[in-house]
VOGU-3710 file (C-alpha; in Angstrom, 3 decimals, decimal comma):
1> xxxxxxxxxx> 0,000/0,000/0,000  1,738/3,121/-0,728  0,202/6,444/0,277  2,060/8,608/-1,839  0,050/7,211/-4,798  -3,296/7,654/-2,456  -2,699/11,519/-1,994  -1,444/12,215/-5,559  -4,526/10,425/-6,873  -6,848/12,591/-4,113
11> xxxxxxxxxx> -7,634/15,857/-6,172  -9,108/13,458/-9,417  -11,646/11,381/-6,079  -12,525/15,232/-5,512  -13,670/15,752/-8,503  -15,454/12,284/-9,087  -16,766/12,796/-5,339  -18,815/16,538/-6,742  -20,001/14,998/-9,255  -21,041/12,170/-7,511
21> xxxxxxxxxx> -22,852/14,039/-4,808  -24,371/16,548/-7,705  -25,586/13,297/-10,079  -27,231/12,035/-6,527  -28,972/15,012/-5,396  -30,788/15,819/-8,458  -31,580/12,736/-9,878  -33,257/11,997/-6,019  -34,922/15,427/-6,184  -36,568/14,449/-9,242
31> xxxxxxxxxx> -37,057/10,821/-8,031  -39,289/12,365/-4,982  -41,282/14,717/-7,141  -42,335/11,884/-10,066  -42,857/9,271/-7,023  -45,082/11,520/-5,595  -47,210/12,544/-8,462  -47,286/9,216/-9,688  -48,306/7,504/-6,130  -51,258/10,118/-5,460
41> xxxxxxxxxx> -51,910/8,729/-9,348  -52,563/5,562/-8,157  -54,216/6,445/-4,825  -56,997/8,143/-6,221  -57,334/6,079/-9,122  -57,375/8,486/-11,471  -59,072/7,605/-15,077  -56,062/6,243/-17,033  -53,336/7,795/-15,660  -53,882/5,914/-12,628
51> xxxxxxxxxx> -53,016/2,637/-15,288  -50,466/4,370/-17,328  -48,779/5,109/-13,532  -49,026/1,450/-12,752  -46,996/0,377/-15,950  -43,897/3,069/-15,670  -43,931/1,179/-12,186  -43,445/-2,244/-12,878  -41,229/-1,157/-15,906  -38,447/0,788/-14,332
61> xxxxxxxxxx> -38,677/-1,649/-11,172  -38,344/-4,845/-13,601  -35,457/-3,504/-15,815  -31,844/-2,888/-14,845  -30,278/1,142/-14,622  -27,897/-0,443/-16,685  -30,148/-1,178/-19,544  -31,900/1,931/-18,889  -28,736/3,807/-19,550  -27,755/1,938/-22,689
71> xxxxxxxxxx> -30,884/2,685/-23,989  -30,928/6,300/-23,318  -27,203/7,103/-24,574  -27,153/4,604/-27,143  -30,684/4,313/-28,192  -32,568/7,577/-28,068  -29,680/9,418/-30,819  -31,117/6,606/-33,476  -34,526/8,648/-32,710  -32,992/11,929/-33,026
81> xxxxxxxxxx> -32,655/12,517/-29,316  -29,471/13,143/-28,095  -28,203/13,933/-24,178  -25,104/14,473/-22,527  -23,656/11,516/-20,214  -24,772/12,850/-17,352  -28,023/14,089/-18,620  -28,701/10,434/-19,356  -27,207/9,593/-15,770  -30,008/12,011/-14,042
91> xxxxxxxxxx> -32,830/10,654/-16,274  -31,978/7,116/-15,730  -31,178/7,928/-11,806  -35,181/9,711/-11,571  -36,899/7,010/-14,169  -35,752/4,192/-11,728  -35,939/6,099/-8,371  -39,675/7,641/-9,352  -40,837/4,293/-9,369  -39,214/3,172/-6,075
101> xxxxxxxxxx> -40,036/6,197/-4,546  -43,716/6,019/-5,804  -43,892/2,487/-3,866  -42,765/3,826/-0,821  -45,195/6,654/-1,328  -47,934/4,308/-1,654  -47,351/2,070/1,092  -47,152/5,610/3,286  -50,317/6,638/2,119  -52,300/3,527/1,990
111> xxxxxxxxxx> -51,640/3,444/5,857  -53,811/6,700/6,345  -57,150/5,973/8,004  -59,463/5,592/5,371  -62,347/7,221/8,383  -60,116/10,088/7,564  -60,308/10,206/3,881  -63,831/9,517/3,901  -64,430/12,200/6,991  -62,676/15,162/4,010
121> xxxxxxxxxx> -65,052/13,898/1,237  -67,844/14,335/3,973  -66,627/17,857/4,625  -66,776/18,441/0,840  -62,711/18,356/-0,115  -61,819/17,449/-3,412  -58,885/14,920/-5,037  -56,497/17,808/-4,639  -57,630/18,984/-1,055  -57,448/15,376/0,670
131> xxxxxxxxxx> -54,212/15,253/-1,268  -52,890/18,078/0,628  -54,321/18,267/4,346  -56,084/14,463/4,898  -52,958/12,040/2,623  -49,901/13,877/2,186  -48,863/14,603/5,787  -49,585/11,464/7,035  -48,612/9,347/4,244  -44,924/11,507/4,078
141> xxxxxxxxxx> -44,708/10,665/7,605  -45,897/6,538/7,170  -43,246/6,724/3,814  -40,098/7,775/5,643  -38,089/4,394/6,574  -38,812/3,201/2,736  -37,580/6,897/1,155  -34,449/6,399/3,168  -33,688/3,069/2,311  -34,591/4,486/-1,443
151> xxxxxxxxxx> -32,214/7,396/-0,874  -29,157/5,192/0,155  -29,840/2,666/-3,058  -29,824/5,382/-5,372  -26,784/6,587/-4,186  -24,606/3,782/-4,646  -26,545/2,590/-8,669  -24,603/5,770/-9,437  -21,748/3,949/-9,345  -22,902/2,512/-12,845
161> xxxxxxxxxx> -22,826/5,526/-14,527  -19,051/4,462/-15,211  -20,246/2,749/-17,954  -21,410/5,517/-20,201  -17,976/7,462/-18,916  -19,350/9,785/-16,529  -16,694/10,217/-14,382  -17,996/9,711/-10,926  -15,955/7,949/-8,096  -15,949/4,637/-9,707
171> xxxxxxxxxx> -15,063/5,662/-12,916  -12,579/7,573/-11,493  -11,201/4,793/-10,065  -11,497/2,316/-12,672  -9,510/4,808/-15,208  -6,841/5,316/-12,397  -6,589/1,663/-12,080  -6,218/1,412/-16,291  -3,726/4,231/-16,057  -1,172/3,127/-13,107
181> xxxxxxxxxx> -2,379/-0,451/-12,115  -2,682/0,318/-8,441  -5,835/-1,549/-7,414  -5,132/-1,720/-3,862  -4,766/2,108/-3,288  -7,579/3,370/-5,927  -9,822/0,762/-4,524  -9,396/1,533/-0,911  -9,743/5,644/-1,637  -13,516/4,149/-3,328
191> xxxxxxxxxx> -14,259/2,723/-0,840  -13,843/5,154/1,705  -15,258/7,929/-0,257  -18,273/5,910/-0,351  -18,553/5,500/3,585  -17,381/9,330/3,844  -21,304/10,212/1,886  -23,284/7,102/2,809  -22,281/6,586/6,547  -23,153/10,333/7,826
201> xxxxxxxxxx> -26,185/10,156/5,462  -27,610/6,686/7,155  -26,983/7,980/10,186  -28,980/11,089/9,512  -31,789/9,018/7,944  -32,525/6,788/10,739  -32,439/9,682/13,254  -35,001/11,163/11,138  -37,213/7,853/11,043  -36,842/7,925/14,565
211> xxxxxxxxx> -38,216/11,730/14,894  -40,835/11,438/12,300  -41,953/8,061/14,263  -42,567/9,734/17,302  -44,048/12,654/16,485  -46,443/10,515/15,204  -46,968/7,727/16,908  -45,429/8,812/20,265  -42,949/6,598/21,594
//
């Protein structure tokens, strides 16, 4: 193990560790905001898009990011459509998280009182009003151990962005190793950048669980 090689190679991790944290925040941002449109989709049942909502599901659930990116750096310039790398890495990243995110949606609000649903159509709400007083704060609340466990998966499928040469942390790593043949060193500096995001951020997470569980359940 030499460490000489682990600090010269330090400024490139940076860089792969930015981008790595940028790729993961947006695509996770966008991940929260299609799995909530499309769980409230479902919920209500709305006329067809309820259906189309259902299929985009079981799609992006049933088919690998990896296939998902091929398709969309490979595929979509045949059609006339073409995106940057990491354009295609933020797309794929929301397209897979929407639909995880819209199942842990779902299971958060199917486990709001349905006396409490029916109580706001009694009062005269509409779709949109139950959405936003009676099943969205509950159901964010009921969602929270499944959007962190989401959160942490997404994180770490950016590591296969390295196949369509965005250069995250792995393939940072990976062209370091091609370059210099140090495995040991390049590997090890991967692996701890890794812990250095996921670590703090589980840690976070389940203290947030545990908050959002009593506040509203007590303890």
């Amino acid at each position: 193990m030499d460490w000489a090689v682990i600090q010269k190679s330090l400024p490139e991790f940076a860089k792969g560790f930015q981008l790595t944290l940028w790729l993961s925040a947006t695509g996770i941002a966008g991940a929260l905001v299609v799995g909530v449109v499309v769980s409230l989709l479902r919920y209500f049942q709305v006329p067809v898009l309820g259906r189309l909502s259902g299929a985009y599901v079981e799609v992006a659930r049933n088919t690998p990011l990896l296939i998902q990116l091929f398709f969309l750096y490979y595929a979509f310039p045949v059609l006339g459509l073409k995106f940057s790398a990491a354009t295609c890495g933020i797309i794929g990243l929301v397209f897979l998280g929407g639909a995880y995110m819209a199942e842990g949606f779902t299971g958060g609000f199917n486990g709001v009182s349905q006396t409490q649903v029916e109580s706001g159509r009694a009062l005269g709400m509409n779709q949109w009003q139950l959405a936003r007083y009676v099943v969205l704060p509950q159901g964010l609340a009921l969602s929270v151990p499944a959007l962190a466990a989401n959160v942490i998966f997404l994180i770490k499928e950016t590591s296969i962005f390295s196949v369509i040469a965005i250069p995250e942390l792995t393939n940072t790593a990976l062209d370091l190793i091609g370059l210099y043949y140090r495995s040991n060193e390049y590997l090890l500096v991967l692996v701890v950048a890794y812990a250095i995001i996921l670590i703090p951020l589980s840690v976070i997470l389940t203290w947030l669980e545990r908050r959002v569980r009593y506040a509203t359940f007590g303890d």
